[in-house]
C-alpha positions in Angstrom: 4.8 -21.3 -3.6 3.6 -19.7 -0.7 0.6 -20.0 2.1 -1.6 -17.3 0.3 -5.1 -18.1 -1.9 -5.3 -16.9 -4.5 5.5 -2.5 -13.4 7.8 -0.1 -13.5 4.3 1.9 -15.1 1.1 1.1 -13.7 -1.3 -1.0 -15.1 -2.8 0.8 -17.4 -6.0 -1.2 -17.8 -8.8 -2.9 -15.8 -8.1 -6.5 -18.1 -4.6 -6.3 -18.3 -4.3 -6.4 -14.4 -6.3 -9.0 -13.7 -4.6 -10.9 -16.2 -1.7 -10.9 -14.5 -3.0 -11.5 -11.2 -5.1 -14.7 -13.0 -1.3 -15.4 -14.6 0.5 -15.7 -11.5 -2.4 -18.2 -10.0 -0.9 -20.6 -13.0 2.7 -20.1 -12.3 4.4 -23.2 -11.0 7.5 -23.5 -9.2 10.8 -23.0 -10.9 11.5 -26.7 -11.8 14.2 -28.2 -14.3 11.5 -28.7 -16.5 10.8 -24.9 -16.5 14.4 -23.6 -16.5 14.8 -25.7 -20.7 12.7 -22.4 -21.3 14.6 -19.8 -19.3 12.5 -16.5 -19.6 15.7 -15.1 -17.7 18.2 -16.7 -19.9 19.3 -13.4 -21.7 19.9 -11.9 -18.7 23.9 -11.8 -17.5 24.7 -14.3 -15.2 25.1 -11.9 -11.8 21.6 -10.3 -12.5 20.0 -13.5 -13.3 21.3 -14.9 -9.7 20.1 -11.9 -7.9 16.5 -11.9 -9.4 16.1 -15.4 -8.5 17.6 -15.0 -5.1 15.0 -11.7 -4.5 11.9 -13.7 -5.6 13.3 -17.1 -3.4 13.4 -14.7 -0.7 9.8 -13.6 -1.5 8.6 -17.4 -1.7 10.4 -17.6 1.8 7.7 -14.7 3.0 4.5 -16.0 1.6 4.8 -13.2 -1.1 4.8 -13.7 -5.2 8.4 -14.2 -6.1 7.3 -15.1 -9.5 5.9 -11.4 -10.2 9.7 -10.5 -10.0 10.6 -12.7 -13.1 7.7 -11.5 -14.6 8.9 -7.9 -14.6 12.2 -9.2 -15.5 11.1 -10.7 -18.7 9.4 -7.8 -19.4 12.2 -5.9 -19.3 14.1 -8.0 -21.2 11.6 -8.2 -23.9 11.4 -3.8 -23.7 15.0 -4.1 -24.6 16.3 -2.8 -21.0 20.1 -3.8 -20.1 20.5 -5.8 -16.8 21.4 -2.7 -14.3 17.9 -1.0 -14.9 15.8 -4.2 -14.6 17.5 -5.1 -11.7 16.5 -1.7 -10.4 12.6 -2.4 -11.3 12.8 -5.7 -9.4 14.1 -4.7 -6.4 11.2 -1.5 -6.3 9.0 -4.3 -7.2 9.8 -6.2 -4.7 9.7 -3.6 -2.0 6.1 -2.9 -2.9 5.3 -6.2 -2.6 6.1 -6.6 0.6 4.9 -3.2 1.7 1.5 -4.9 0.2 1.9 -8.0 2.1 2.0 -6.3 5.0 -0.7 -3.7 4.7 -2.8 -6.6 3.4 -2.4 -8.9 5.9 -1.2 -13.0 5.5 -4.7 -13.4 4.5 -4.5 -12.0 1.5 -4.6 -13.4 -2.3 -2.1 -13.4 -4.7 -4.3 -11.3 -6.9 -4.9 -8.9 -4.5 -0.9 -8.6 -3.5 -0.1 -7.9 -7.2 -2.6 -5.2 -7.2 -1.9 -3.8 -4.2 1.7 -3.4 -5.1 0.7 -1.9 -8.6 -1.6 0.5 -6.4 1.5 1.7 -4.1 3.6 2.0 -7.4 1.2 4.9 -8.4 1.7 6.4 -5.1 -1.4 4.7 -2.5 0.0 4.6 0.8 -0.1 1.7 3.0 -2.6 3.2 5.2 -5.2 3.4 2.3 -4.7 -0.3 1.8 -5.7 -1.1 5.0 -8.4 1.2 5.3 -9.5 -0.3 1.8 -9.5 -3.4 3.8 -11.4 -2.3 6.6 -14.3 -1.1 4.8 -14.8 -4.1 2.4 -17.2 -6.7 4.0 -16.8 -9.9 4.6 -19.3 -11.1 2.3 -17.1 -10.2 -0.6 -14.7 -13.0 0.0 -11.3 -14.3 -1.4 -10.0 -11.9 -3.8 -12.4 -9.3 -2.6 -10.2 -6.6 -3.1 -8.2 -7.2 -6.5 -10.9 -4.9 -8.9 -11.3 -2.4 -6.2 -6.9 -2.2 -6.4 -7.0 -2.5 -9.8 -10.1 0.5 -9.8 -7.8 2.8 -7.8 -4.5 2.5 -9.8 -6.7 3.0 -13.0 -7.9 6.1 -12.0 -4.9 7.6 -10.5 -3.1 6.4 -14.2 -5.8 8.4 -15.8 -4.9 11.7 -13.7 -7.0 11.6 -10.5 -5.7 12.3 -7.5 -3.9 9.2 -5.3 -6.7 10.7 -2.1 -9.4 11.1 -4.4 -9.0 7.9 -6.0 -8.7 5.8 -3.1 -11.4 7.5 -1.0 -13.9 6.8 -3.6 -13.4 3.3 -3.6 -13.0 3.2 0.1 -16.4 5.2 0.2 -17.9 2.8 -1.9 -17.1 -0.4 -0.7 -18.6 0.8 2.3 -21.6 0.9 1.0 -21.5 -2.5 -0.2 -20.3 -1.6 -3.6 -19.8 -4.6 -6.2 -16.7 -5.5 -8.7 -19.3 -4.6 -11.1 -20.5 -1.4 -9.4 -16.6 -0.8 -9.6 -16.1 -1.2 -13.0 -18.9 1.0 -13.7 -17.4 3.6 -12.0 -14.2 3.5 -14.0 -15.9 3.1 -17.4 -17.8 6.3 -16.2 -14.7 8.3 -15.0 -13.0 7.2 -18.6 -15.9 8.3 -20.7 -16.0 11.5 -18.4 -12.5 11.9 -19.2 -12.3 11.6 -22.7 -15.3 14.3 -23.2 -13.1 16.5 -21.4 -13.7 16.6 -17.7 -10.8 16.9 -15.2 -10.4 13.2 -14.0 -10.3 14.4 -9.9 -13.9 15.8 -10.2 -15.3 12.9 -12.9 -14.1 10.0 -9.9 -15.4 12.1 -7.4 -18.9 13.3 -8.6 -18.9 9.4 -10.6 -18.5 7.7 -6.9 -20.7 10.0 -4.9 -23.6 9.6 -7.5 -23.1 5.3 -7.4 -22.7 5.9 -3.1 -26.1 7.5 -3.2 -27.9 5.2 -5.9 -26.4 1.8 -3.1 -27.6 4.0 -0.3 -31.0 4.2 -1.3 -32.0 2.4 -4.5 -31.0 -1.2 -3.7 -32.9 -3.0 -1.5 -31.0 -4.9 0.9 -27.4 -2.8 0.0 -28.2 -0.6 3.5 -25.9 1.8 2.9 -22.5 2.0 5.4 -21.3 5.8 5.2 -17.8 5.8 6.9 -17.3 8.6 9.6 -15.1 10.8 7.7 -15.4 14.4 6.2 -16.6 15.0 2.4 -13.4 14.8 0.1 -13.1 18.7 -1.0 -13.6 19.1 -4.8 -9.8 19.1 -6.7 
């Protein structure tokens, strides 16, 4: 499908995003054998074309065309007609390649899914390619689907987009894990439901877990970025 390793809402849970990304890994080309079972066959004949012509194109670029039939079976199954799915896939498929290309051609499937997901709630480009500036190298393939997935989650839950993103940016400086991660966001959601404003729960969560890497783990040297504090929302 493309030269990379491996929605109109945000995801609105850690699982159900990396489903998707683990999904699209198992997606194989659209064959004969797949088109007997058409997940596009409702669609009218004109919208059909142009979502397989968007998500060829996509193919062309080293991107995840398939995400676009994805989201328009989805629609399909949500009961939308064929002008406002078409109107999903093409935003879809502008954030895509907005991720690709914040990303770089390095990046996973998993982590283009995500990264799209995250500019849907309103990350900028910029923060992706910070976010992939300060994760190391040792994190490997795929490194950066959870923190994505981290990010979107939080801003779904009513943090800020900055606040959000610089936590995660902050902690994956410091060597933070996918575990580390998911800590955070289980913190932030318990946090949230006992009634704290979600801004101050990511930031006070992800400062506390910065300064626990920093100096309780042995061999996690902590690797502060040179930036200033994020104020308090």
């Amino acid at each position: 499908m493309s030269n990379r390793s491996s929605a109109r809402s945000p995801f609105r849970s850690l699982g159900a995003a990396i489903s998707l990304g683990i999904a699209l890994l198992a997606v194989p080309s659209r064959a004969p054998a797949q088109q007997r079972n058409d997940p596009l066959a409702k669609l009218g004949g004109p919208a059909r074309a142009a979502v397989r012509a968007t998500a060829d194109s996509l193919d062309r670029e080293g991107l995840p065309g398939d995400a676009l039939v994805a989201k328009a079976a989805e629609g399909l199954l949500k009961g939308a007609d064929d002008s406002r799915i078409l109107v999903a896939v093409h935003r879809l498929a502008s954030e895509l390649r907005a991720a690709g290309a914040a990303l770089g051609s390095g990046a996973s499937v998993s982590e283009v899914v995500a990264a799209a997901n995250a500019i849907h709630a309103g990350a900028s480009p910029e923060l992706l390619r910070r976010l992939r500036a300060a994760a190391p190298a040792s994190r490997g393939d795929g490194s950066l689907t959870v923190p994505l997935v981290v990010i979107t989650d939080l801003v779904s839950r009513g943090a800020p987009v900055r606040v959000a993103g610089e936590s995660v940016v902050s902690l994956l400086a410091n060597r933070a894990s996918d575990t580390d991660l998911q800590a955070l966001r289980a913190g932030v959601e318990r946090d949230i439901v006992a009634g704290d404003d979600p801004g101050r729960a990511a930031l006070a969560r992800s400062r506390a877990l910065a300064d626990s890497l920093g100096t309780g783990a042995a061999g996690r040297p902590a690797a502060r970025p040179n930036q200033p504090p994020i104020p308090l929302p």
